[in-house]
C-alpha positions in Angstrom: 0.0 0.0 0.0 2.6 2.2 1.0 4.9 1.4 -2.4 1.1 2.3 -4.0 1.1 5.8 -2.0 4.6 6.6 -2.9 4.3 6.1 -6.8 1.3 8.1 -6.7 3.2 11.1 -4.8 6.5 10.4 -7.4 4.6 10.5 -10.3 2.5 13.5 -10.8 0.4 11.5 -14.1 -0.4 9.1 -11.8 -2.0 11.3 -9.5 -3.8 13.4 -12.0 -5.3 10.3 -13.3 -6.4 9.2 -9.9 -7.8 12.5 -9.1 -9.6 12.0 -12.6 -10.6 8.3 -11.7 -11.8 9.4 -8.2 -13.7 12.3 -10.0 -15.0 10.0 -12.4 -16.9 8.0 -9.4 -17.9 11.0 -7.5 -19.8 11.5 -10.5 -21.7 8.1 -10.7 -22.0 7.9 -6.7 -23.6 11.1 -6.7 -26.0 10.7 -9.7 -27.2 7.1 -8.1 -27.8 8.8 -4.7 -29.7 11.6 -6.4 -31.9 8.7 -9.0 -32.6 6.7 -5.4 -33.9 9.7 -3.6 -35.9 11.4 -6.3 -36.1 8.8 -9.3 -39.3 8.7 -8.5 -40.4 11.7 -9.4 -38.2 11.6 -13.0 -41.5 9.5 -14.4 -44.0 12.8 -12.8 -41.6 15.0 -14.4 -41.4 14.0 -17.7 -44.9 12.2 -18.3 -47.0 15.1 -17.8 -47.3 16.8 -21.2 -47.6 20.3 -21.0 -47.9 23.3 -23.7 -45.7 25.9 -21.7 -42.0 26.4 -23.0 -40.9 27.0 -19.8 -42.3 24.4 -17.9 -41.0 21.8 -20.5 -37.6 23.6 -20.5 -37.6 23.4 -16.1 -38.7 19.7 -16.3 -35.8 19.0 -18.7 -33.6 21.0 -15.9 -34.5 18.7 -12.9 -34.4 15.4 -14.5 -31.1 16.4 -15.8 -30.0 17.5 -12.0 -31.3 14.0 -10.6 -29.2 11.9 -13.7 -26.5 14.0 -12.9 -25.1 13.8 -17.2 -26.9 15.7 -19.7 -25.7 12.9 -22.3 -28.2 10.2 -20.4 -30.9 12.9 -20.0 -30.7 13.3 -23.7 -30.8 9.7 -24.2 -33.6 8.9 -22.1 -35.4 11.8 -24.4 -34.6 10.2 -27.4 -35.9 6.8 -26.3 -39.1 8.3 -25.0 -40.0 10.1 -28.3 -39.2 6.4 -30.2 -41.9 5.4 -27.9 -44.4 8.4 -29.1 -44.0 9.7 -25.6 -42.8 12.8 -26.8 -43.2 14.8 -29.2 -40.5 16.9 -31.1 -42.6 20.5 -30.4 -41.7 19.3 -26.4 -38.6 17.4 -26.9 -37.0 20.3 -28.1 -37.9 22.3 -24.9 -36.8 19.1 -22.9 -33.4 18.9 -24.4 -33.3 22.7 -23.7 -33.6 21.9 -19.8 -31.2 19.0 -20.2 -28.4 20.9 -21.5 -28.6 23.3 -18.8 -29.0 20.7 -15.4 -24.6 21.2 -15.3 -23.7 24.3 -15.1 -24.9 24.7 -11.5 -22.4 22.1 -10.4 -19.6 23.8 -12.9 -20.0 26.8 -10.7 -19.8 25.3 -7.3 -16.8 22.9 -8.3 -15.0 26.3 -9.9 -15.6 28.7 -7.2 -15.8 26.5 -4.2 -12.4 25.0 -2.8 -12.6 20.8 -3.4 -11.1 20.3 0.1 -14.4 21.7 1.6 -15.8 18.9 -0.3 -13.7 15.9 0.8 -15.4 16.2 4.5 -18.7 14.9 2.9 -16.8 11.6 2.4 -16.9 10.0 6.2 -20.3 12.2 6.9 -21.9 9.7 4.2 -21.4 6.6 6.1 -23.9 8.1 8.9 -27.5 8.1 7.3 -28.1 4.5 6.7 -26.5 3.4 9.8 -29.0 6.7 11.8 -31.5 6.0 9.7 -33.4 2.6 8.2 -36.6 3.5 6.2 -37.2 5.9 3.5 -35.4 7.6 1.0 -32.7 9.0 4.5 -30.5 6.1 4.3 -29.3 7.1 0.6 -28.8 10.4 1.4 -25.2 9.2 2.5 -24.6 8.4 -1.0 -25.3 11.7 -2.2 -22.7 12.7 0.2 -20.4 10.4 -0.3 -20.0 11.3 -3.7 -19.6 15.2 -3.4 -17.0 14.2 -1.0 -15.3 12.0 -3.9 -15.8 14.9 -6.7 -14.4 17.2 -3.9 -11.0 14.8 -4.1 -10.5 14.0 -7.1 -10.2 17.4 -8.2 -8.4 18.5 -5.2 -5.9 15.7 -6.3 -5.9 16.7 -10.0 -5.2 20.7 -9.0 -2.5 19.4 -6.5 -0.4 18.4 -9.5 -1.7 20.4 -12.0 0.8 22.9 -12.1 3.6 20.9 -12.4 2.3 18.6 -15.1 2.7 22.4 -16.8 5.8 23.1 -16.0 7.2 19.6 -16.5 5.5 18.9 -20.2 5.7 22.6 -21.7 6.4 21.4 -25.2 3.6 18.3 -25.5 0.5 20.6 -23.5 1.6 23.0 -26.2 1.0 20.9 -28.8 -2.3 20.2 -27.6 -3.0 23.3 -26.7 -2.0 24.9 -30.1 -3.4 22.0 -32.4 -5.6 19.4 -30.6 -7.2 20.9 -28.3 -11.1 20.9 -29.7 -10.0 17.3 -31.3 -9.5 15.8 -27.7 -12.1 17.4 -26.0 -13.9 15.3 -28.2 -12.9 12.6 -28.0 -12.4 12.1 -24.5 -16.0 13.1 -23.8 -17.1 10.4 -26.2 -14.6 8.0 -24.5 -16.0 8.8 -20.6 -19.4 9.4 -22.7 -20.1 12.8 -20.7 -19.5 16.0 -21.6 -19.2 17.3 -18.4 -16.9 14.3 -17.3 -15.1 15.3 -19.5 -14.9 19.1 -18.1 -13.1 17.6 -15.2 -9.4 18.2 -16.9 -9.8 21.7 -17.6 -11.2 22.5 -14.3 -8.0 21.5 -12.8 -5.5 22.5 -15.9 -7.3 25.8 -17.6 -7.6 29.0 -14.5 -8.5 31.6 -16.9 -10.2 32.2 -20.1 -8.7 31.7 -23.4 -9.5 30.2 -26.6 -8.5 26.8 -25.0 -11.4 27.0 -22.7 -13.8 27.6 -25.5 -12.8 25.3 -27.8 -12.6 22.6 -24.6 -16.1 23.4 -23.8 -17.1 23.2 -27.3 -15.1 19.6 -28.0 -17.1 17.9 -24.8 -20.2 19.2 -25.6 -20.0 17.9 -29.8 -19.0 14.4 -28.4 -22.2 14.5 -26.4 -23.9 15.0 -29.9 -22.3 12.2 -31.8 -23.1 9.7 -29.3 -26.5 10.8 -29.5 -25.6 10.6 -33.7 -24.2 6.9 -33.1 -27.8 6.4 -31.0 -30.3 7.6 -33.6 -29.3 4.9 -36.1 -31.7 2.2 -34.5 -34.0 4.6 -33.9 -37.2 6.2 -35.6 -38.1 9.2 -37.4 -39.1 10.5 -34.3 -36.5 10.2 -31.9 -34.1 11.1 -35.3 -35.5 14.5 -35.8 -35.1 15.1 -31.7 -31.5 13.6 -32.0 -31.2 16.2 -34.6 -32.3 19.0 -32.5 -29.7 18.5 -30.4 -27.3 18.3 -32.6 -28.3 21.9 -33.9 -28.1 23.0 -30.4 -24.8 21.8 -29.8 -23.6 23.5 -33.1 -25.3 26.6 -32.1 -23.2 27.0 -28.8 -19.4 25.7 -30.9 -20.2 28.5 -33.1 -21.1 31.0 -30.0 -17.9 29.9 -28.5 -16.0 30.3 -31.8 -17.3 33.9 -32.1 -16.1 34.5 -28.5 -12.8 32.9 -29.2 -12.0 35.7 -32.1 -13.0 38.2 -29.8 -11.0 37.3 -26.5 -7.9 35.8 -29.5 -4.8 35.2 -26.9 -5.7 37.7 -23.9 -6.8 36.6 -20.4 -10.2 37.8 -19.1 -10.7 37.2 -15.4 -14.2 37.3 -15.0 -14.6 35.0 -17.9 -13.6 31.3 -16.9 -15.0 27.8 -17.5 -17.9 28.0 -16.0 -19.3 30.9 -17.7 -17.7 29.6 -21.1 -19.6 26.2 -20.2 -23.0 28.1 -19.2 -22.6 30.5 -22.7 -22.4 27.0 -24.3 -25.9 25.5 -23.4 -27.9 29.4 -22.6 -26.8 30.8 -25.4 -28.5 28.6 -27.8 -31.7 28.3 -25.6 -31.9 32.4 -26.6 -32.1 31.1 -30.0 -34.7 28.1 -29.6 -37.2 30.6 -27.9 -37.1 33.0 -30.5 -37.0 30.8 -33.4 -38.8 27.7 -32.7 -41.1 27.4 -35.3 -37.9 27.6 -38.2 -36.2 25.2 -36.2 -38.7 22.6 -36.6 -39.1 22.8 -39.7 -35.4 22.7 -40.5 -35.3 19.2 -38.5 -38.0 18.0 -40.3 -36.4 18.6 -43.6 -33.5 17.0 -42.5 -35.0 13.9 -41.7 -38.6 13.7 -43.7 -41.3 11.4 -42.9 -40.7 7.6 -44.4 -42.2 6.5 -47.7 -43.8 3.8 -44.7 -45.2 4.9 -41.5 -43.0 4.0 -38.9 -44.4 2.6 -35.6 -43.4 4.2 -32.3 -41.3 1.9 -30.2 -40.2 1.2 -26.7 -36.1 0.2 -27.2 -32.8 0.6 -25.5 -30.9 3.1 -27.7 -27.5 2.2 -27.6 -25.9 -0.1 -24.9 -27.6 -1.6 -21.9 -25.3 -0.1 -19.8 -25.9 3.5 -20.2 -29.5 2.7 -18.9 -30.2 4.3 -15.8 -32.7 2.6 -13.8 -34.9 4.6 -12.2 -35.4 6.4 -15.4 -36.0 3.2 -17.3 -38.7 2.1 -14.9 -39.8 5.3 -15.4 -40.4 5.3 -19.4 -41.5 1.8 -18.9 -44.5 2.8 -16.5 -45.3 5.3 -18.9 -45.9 2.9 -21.7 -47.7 0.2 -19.5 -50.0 3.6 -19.1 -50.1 3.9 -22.7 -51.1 0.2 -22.9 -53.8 0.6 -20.7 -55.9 3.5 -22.4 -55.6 1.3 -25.6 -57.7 -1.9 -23.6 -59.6 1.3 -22.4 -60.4 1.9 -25.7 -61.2 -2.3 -26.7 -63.2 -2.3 -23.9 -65.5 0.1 -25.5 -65.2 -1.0 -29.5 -66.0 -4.5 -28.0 -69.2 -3.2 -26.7 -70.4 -0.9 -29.3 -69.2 -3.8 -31.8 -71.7 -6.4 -29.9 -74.7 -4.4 -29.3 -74.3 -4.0 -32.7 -77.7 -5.1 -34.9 -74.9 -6.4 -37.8 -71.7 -7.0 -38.1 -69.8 -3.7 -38.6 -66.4 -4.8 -40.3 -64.4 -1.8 -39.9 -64.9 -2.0 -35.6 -63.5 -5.5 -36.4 -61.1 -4.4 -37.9 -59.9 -1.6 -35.4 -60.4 -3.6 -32.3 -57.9 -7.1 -34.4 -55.7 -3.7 -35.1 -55.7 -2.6 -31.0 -55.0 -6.8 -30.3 -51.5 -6.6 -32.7 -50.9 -3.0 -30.7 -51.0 -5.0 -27.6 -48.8 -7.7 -28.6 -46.2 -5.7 -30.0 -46.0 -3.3 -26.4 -45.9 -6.3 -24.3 -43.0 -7.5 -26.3 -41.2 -4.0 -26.7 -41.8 -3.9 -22.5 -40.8 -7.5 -22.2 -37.9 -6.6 -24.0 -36.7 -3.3 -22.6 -37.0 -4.7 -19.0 -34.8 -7.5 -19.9 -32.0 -4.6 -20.6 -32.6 -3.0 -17.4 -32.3 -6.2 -15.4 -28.6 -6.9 -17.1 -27.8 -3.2 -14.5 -27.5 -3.4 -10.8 -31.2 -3.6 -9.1 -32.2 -2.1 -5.9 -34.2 -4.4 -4.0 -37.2 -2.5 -5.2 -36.2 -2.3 -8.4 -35.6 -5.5 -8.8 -39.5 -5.6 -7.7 -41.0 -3.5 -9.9 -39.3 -4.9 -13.0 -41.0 -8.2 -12.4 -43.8 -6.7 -11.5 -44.1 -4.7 -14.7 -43.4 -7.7 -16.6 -46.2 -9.4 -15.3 -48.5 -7.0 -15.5 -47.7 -6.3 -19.5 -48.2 -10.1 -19.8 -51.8 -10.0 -18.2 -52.5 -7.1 -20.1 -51.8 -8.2 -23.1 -54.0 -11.5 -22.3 -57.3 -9.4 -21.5 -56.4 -7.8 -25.6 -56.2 -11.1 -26.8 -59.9 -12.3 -25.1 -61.2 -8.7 -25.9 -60.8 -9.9 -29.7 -61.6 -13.5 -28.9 -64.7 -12.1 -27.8 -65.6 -10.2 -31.0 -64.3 -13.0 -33.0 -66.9 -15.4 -31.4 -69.9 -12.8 -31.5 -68.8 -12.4 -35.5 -69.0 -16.2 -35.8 -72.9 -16.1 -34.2 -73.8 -13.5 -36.9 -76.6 -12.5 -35.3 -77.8 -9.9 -32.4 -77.5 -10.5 -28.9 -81.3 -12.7 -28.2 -83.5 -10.4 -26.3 -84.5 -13.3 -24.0 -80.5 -12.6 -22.2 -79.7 -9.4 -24.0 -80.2 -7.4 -20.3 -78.4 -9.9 -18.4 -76.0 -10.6 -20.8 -74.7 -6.7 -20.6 -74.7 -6.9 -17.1 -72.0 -9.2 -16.7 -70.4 -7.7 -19.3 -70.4 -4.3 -17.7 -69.9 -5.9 -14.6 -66.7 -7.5 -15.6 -65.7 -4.3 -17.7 -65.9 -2.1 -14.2 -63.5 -4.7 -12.3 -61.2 -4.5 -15.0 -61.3 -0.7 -14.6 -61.2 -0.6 -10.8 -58.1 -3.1 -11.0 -56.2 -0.9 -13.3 -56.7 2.1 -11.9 -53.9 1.6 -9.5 -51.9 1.8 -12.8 -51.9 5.7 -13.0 -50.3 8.2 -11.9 -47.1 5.6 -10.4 -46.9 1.7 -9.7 -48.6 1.6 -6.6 -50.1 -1.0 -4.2 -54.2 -0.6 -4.7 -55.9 0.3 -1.2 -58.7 -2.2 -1.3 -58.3 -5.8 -1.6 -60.3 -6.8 -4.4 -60.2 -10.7 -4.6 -63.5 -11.1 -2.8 -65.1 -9.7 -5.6 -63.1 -11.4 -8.0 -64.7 -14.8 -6.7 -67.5 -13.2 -6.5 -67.5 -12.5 -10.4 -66.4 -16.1 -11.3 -68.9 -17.8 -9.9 -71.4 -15.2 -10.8 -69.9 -16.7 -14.6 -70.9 -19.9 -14.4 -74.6 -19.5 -13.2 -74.9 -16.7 -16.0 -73.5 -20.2 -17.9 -76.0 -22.3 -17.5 -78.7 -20.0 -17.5 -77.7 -18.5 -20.7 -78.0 -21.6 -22.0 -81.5 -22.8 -21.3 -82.7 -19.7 -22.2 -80.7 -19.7 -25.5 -82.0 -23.0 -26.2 -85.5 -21.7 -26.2 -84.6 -18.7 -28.4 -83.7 -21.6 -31.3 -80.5 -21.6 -30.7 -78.5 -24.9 -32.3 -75.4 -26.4 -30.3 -72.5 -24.9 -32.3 -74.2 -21.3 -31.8 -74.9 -22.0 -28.2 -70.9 -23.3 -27.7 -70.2 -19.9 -29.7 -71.7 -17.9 -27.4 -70.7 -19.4 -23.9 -67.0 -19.2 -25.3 -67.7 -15.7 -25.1 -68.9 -15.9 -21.9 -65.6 -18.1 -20.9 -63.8 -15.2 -22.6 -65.6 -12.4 -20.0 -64.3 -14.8 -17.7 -60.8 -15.5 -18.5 -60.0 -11.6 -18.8 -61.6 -11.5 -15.0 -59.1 -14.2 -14.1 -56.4 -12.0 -15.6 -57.5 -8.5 -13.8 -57.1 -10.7 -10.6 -53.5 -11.8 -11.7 -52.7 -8.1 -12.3 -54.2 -7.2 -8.7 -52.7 -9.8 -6.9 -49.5 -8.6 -8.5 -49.8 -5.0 -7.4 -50.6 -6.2 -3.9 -47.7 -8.0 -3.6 -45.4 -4.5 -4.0 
């Protein structure tokens, strides 16, 4: 250990990478405090649709505060208008936000000295030993990794200038020809722009074109990981990806302006942080005043397909870079979406049986709305077997599963919905009068139990506060004396023995899809 400590203090790289490496986990300690504490408010955040700029723009802002990296904000965007969950007119404003949830931090780690920092380290071993329910115990990782940021730069400015001094002729080189060029790279290497910040805070004190073009390099990296994202992704999420792309070239070319006018002098009261903050404000200025253009541009840069493209529910890019909380998140949000489309089978199903004929185009939407399931519980399916390959919290690890099952009973009732339509079509007749009323009963009886399960599916997952399984029994055996007295009656109305087995498989249906509203509550009650 001590041969470790002594190499570190000899060699003045090694510490600077350290201090980096330290950084580097400050970073990712403090961003999964921050997702654990108030991840669940990212999904309340970003699901409520909402026509003012501003608001849109201050959402962006906070998710990007709680991820910590304006680089997985923007990726979380992207995935959420593949999904149809956004749309460009908001993503835009969202993006906005994003770009701006760093420069707070930039400010603080600038102005502030680091060593003030490093005491948060021991201080975040204290909450979850004080403190053992609620979101108080993960406080101490919030602190924890302050105290981490606070060292690894107080380690990277302890030997920063030497590293000067002692390499004159290869900084210059950078300086003079790569300096834009590495900035680049590196933030596509640590895949964060402002990760990438961390060198110039420790090597850059003043303004001069190197900070510029620094700030510039980190934040274009940001945009062609976001490029290297858009290429499994759909028109949608393309002409957001593109947006930010535009955003990103409107700062470089604010800081390029800047650069000709500070040339080789050295202004004071214009550092990193306010070079960084010119970077991500400056083109805001320009989104709010020339919105409307801008969308059009994007949309001439990527114009719709010759073939409608379907909104989709996919891990852009690697696993990886997922961040939990946020995934959960966008998944609820589409298990939302899935649940206003068996809102809306419920009702076709209806209108399409009380029918007098057979009305081929209702069919037809409500064997469209079935596919729409099946492909959403396979997107959902899918996506949450991404999130699972990440480290789980306890009740993360919960809520996937329980996301998983309740997109598989979902997509079941879709499945009986159509069965049902598909048997009434094969009757090819009306409802008989003689169990018309009763018939609707049950079928609005079972309809409202579907609706009282599911309504513990808005707003967040949550654990429904009435046990409903009483009533569930209740229902099925209520089935099978509506059963057999459906079919004496039938068999009165004329009724031959394949159009009576027609019609109590519909009744089996009604059934099943209560069977499945059961499996969804038992699965909510087991948060």
């Amino acid at each position: 250990m001590n041969d470790l400590v002594d190499l570190i203090r000899l060699n003045p790289l090694m510490t600077f990478a350290t201090g980096f490496a330290i950084f580097f986990w400050g970073i990712r300690f403090l961003s999964q405090g921050l997702q654990h504490v108030f991840g669940a408010y990212v999904k309340e955040l970003i699901s409520k649709a909402s026509n003012s700029k501003f608001k849109n723009i201050f959402a962006g802002f906070l998710v990007g505060q709680v991820v910590q990296s304006k680089g997985i904000t923007a990726g979380m965007i992207f995935e959420l208008a593949n999904a149809g969950l956004v749309r460009l007119s908001r993503g835009i404003w969202l993006i906005s936000g994003a770009n701006l949830a760093t420069i707070p931090l930039v400010f603080v780690l600038y102005y502030l000295d680091p060593k003030y920092l490093v005491v948060l380290i021991p201080l975040g071993i204290f909450p979850p030993l004080i403190f053992s329910k609620g979101n108080l115990p993960r406080t101490g990782r919030i602190l924890s990794g302050f105290g981490l940021i606070g060292m690894g730069l107080q380690l990277m400015l302890s030997v920063s200038d030497f590293i000067i001094a002692s390499f004159p002729t290869e900084l210059g080189f950078l300086w003079n020809t790569g300096t834009f060029l590495f900035a680049l790279l590196f933030s596509m290497l640590v895949r964060s722009s402002f990760v990438a910040l961390a060198p110039a805070l420790a090597l850059i004190s003043h303004a001069t074109p190197l900070t510029l073009l620094w700030v510039a390099g980190a934040n274009i990296g940001s945009s062609i990981i976001s490029m290297r994202r858009a290429r499994e992704a759909n028109v949608f999420s393309k002409r957001v990806v593109i947006f930010h792309l535009i955003f990103n070239l409107t700062g470089l070319a604010l800081l390029l302006v800047l650069a000709l006018v500070i040339g080789n002098t050295s202004m004071s009261w214009w550092n990193l942080p306010m070079t960084h903050a010119l970077a991500n404000m400056g083109p805001l200025l320009l989104v709010v005043l020339f919105q409307e253009p801008l969308k059009v541009i994007v949309k001439k840069i990527v114009p719709d397909e010759p073939v409608n493209e379907n909104y989709e529910l996919r891990v852009l890019g690697k696993s990886k870079d997922l961040i939990p909380s946020v995934a959960l998140a966008q998944t609820f949000i589409q298990i939302e979406k899935f649940k206003e489309i068996l809102d809306r089978m419920f009702k076709l199903t209806r209108k399409y049986i009380e029918s007098d004929e057979v009305n081929a185009k209702t069919l037809q939407k409500i064997k469209a709305y079935e596919r729409v399931t099946d492909n959403i519980r396979n997107e959902i399916i899918s996506y949450l077997g991404e999130v699972i390959t990440n480290p789980l919290s306890k009740s993360q690890a919960k809520s996937v599963l329980t996301m998983m099952r309740v997109a598989f009973e979902l997509e079941k009732i879709g499945d009986y919905l159509d069965k049902v339509a598909t048997y009434h079509t094969n009757i090819n007749q009306p409802v008989q009068e003689c169990v018309k009323k009763d018939f609707f009963k049950f079928f609005d009886t079972v309809e409202d139990f579907y609706f009282e399960v599911t309504s513990s599916l808005r707003g967040s997952l949550s654990k429904p506060t009435v046990d409903l399984l009483q009533k569930s029994y209740s229902i099925r055996s209520q089935a099978e004396e509506v059963r057999i007295d459906f079919s004496e009656k039938l068999k009165g109305c004329g009724f031959d023995t394949e159009m009576l087995q027609e019609f109590n498989d519909i009744l089996v249906a009604l059934r099943k899809i209560r069977s499945h509203c059961q499996n969804i509550h038992l699965s909510l009650m087991a948060i």
